[in-house]
Residue, then its C-alpha position, 0 to 999 in steps of 0.5 A: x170524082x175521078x173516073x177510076x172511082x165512078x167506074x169502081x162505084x158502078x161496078x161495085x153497085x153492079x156487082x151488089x144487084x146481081x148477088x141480089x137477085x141471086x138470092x131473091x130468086x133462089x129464096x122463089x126457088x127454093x119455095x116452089x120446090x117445097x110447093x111441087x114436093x106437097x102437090x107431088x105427094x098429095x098425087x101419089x095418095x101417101x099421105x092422108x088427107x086429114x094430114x095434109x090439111x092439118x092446121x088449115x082444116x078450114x081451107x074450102x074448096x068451092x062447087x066453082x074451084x071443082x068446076x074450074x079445075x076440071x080434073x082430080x091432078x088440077x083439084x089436088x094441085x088448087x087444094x095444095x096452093x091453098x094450104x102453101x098460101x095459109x103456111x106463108x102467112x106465118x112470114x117464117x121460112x123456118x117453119x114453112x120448111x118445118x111444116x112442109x116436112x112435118x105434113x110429110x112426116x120428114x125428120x129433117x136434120x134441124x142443123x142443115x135446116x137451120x142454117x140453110x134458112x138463115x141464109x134464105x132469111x137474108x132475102x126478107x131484108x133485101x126486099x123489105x129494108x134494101x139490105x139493111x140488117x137488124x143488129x139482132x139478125x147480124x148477131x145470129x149470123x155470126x154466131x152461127x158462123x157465117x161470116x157477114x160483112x155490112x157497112x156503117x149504116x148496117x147495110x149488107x156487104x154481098x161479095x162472092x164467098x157470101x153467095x157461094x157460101x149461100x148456095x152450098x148451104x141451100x143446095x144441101x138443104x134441097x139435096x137433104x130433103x130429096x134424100x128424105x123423099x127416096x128413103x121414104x119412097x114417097x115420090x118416084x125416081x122420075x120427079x127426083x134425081x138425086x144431087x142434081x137438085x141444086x140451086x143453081 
């Protein structure tokens, strides 16, 4: 090949890893976010007990987790990453942040949820299929209205308007819910700053 061409593949395989890792590490992101938010909530006791553990009503916390934790903040926040954990196991970003908002008692808004996790499901393919797309996945995409490109194999095009896209699409998602969390004078202004919660 000549070198016009190799040059053109490095970056193109370039370009591709970094808007990878854009969205790996904003899907990291935006689940830690969701963490911080129950383990901000469970400190401000607005929320029952019985409500927070809901479904993981089984989840325990040992004489030696107490021990270990020392204090109330780091017993709550060891409850918290406990009950995070059994909501992952479901392997469903759609109900993780439905079951975030719903211990909450947040009504969020089903269209700027659903399709802020469709983008965020993209991350699962990167990770588990190096890119690749169930025909099925491609099809809720489109039909949805995002606008996804892939090659003959079923492979992932990431370009620049898909991140940008991305990230406009995410960044409502987290403004949505601060906004939710001030009109419900759950968390103090210290810990929110409304729109300026975006991903970056």
């Amino acid at each position: 090949r000549s070198f016009r061409e190799k040059r053109s593949a490095i970056f193109t395989h370039l370009k591709q890893t970094t808007f990878s890792s854009y969205i790996k590490e904003s899907y990291e992101e935006v689940t830690e976010y969701l963490k911080v938010i129950l383990k901000s909530a469970a400190l401000s006791k607005k929320v029952s007990i019985s409500q927070f553990v809901g479904g993981q009503a089984k989840l325990t916390i040992t004489a030696f987790d107490i021990y270990e934790a020392g204090d109330f903040k780091s017993i709550s926040d060891s409850l918290i990453d406990k009950i995070f954990q059994e909501l992952e196991k479901e392997r469903s970003t759609l109900k993780l942040v439905k079951n975030v908002c719903g211990k909450l008692s947040l009504a969020g808004d089903e269209n700027i949820i659903n399709k802020s996790v469709r983008y965020l499901n993209i991350r699962h393919y990167l990770v588990h299929s190096d890119g690749k797309l169930p025909s099925d996945f491609i099809k809720e995409l489109k039909g949805n209205g995002i606008a996804i490109s892939c090659d003959r194999n079923g492979y992932i095009k990431l370009n620049y308007e898909l991140i940008k896209e991305f990230r406009t699409s995410v960044s409502s998602l987290v403004d949505h819910i601060d906004k939710l969390l001030i009109d419900s004078n759950f968390l103090s202004s210290a810990f929110i700053h409304r729109g300026k919660n975006r991903i970056a």
